[in-house]
N, C-alpha and C positions, 0 to 999 in steps of 0.2 A: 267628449271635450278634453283637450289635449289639457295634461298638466293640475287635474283635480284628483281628490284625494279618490282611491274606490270608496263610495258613498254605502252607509248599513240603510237596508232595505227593510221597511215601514210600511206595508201596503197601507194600511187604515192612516198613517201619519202624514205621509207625503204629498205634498201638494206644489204647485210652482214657485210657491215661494220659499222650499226646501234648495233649489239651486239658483246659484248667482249666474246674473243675465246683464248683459250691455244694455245701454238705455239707446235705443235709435232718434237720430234727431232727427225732428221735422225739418222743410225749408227754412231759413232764417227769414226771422219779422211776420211772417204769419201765425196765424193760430192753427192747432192742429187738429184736424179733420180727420175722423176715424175710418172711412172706406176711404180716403185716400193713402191715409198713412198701410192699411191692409193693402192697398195696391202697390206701394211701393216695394214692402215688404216682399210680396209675392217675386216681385223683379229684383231680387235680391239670392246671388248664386250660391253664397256657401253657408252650405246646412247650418253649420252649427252656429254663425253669425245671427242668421232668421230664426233658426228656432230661438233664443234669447233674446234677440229684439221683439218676436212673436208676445216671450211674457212677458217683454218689457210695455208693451201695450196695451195688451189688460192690466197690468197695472196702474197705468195712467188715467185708463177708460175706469178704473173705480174709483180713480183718486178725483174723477170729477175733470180732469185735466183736457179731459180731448171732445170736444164736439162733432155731433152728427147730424150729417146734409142727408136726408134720405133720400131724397127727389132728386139728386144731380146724376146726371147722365156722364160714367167716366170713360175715359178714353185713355189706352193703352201704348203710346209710344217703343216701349222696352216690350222686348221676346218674354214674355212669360209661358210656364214658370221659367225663373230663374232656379237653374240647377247648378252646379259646379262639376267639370268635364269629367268627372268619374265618380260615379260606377258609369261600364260601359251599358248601353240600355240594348237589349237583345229579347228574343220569345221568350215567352215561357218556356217554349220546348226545347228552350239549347240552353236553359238555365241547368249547370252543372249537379248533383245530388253528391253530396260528401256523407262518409258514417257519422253516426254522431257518437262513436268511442273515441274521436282525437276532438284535438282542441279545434283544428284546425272545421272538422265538421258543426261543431257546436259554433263557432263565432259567425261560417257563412250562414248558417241561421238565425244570428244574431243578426248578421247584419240585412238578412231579408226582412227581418221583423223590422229594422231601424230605416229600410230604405221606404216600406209601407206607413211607418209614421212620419219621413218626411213629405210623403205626397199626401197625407191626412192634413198637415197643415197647410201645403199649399189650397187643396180641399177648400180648406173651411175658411183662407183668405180670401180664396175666391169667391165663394158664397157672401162675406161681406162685401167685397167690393162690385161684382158685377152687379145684383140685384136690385133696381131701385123701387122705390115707392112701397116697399113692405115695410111692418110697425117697426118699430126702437126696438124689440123686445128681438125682431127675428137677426137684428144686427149682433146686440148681445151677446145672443145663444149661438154666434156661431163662433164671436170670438172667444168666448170661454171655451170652445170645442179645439179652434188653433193652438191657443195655447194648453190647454191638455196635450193636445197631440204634443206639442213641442218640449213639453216636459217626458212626455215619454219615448221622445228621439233620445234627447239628453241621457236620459236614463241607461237606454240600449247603447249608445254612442261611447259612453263612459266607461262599462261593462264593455262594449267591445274592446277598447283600448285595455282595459284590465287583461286582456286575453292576447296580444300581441297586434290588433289590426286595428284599423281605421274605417269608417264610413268613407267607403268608394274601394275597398281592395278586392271586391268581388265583383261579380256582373251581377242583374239588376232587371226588370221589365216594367214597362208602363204603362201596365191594361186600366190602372185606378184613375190615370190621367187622360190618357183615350176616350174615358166615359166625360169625364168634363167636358171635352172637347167636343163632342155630339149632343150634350146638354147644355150647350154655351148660353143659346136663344129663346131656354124655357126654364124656368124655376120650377114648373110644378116639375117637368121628368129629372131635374136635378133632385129634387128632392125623393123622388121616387127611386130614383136607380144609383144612386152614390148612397145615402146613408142607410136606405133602406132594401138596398139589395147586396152591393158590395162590401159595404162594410158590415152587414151587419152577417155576412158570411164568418167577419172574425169572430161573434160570438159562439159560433159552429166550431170553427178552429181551435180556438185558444187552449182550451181544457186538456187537448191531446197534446197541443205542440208542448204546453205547460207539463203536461205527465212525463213527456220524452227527455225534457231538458232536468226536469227531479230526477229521474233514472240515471242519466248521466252524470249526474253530481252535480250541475250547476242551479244550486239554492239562491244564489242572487239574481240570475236570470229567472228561474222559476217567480222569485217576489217581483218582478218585474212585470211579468204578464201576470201578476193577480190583481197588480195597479192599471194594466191596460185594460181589463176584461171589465174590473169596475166601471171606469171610467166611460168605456165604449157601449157598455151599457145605457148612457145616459145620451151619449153621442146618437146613437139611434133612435134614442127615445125625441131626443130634438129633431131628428128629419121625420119621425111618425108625426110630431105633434105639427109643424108644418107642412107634410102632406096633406093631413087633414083640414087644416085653414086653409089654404088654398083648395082642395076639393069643395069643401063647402063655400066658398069666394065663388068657386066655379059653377057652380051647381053639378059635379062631376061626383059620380056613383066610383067610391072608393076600388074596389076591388076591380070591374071592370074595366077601369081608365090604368089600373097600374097593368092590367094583363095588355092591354094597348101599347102602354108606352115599353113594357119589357118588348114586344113585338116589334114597332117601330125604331127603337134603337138602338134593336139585338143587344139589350143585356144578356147577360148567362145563365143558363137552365141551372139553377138550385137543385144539390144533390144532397140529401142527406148523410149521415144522421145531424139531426138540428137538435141544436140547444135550444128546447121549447122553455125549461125554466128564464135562461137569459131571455130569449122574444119576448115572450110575455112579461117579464121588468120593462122591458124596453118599450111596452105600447101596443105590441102586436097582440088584435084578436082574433077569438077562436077560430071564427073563419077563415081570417088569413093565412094563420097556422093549417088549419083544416087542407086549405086550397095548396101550401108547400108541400103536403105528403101527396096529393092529388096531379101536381107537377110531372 
């Protein structure tokens, strides 16, 4: 976020409402609608705008302020997501490797980590707003997840500018979005294969990318992903705990139907080593764990 002080890092302290957010206005003379105002959001292009309007939403939604339609069936006019025309989006495999002894390596890994928490909240706008007819409760938990994520763009966002760059001066790839877009027409393989495969990969990640960035010297980066790792921890722990309502909605044998739906919508073959302590915070059981080293 252009023009904020560099922020001192508080893993245990920080929460959304350590950074100042634009308040997004609904339509004028109506009342505001919580999966529509998430759809809006979503079709909204510059990062740092939505992530702030993002907590400006839950804010709202705790203040009592915003009403939710679960049952309404919404419809999309606007290209979502809304992204803003740079970072240019390319493979993974033409995504460049920098050292991480210059500044210049350490910030495009800031800004990989800042461009995975802006499709984290696109993510989890999407989850409120597509889905209908699940509890209050799965609305919720997904907006507390956007806005996480969107404090932890902010985070990385602000740190990157601390460093000379901006979110978009790098290239960039959209495999976490890709998965949305094959999961559009099912909530259970959404929940199977976005929180509980993709993301919850970052818990595997984080520890090293976190060791590599303390080695280099950057301590506020480093506090940075101690607030991600917590956080994401809980993040997956909300797509386990609605895999499993929905499994049990379905009468669908947990373990089974996720090796199905990995199959059917070619998610990616999980490679270890796993952070079994973070799974197992997050929800995941022994079996399942069992059946990732069996992978």
């Amino acid at each position: 976020m252009r023009g904020l002080n560099k922020p001192h890092f508080t893993p245990d302290r920080m929460s959304a409402a350590d950074t100042h957010h634009a308040r997004y206005q609904p339509p004028a003379n109506e009342p505001e609608e919580l999966r529509g105002s998430a759809l809006q959001l979503l079709a909204e292009c510059d990062a740092q705008i939505k992530a702030d309007a993002t907590m400006s939403l839950k804010d709202r939604w705790d203040a009592g302020a915003i009403h939710l339609d679960r049952m309404a069936v919404l419809r999309s006019d606007a290209v979502i997501p809304g992204r803003p025309s740079r970072p240019a989006l390319v493979s993974p495999r033409e995504l460049e490797r920098r050292p991480m002894n210059t500044v210049t390596g350490r910030a495009a890994l800031i800004h990989a980590l800042a461009h995975i928490e802006f499709n984290a909240i696109n993510l989890a706008l999407d989850a409120v707003w597509r889905f209908n007819d699940m509890p209050p409760e799965f609305y919720a938990d997904w907006l507390q997840v956007a806005a996480e994520e969107a404090l932890h763009f902010t985070l990385l966002n602000t740190h990157l500018a601390s460093l000379g760059y901006g979110y978009g001066d790098f290239s960039a790839h959209n495999s976490l979005w890709e998965m949305a877009e094959k999961t559009r027409e099912d909530v259970l393989a959404r929940m199977a294969l976005v929180p509980r495969t993709l993301e919850a990969r970052g818990l595997d990640a984080t520890p090293a990318v976190r060791a590599k960035l303390a080695q280099a010297g950057d301590e506020p980066a480093a506090a940075i992903l101690d607030i991600i790792l917590r956080d994401e921890v809980g993040h997956v722990a909300i797509g386990n705990r609605w895999y499993g309502w929905l499994c049990r909605k379905q009468g669908a044998e947990p373990l089974s139907t996720y090796r199905e739906l990995a199959r059917h919508y070619k998610a990616p073959v999980l490679k270890g080593p796993f952070n079994l302590e973070a799974r197992r915070a997050a929800g995941f059981t022994e079996e399942e764990l069992l059946a990732l080293n069996k992978a």
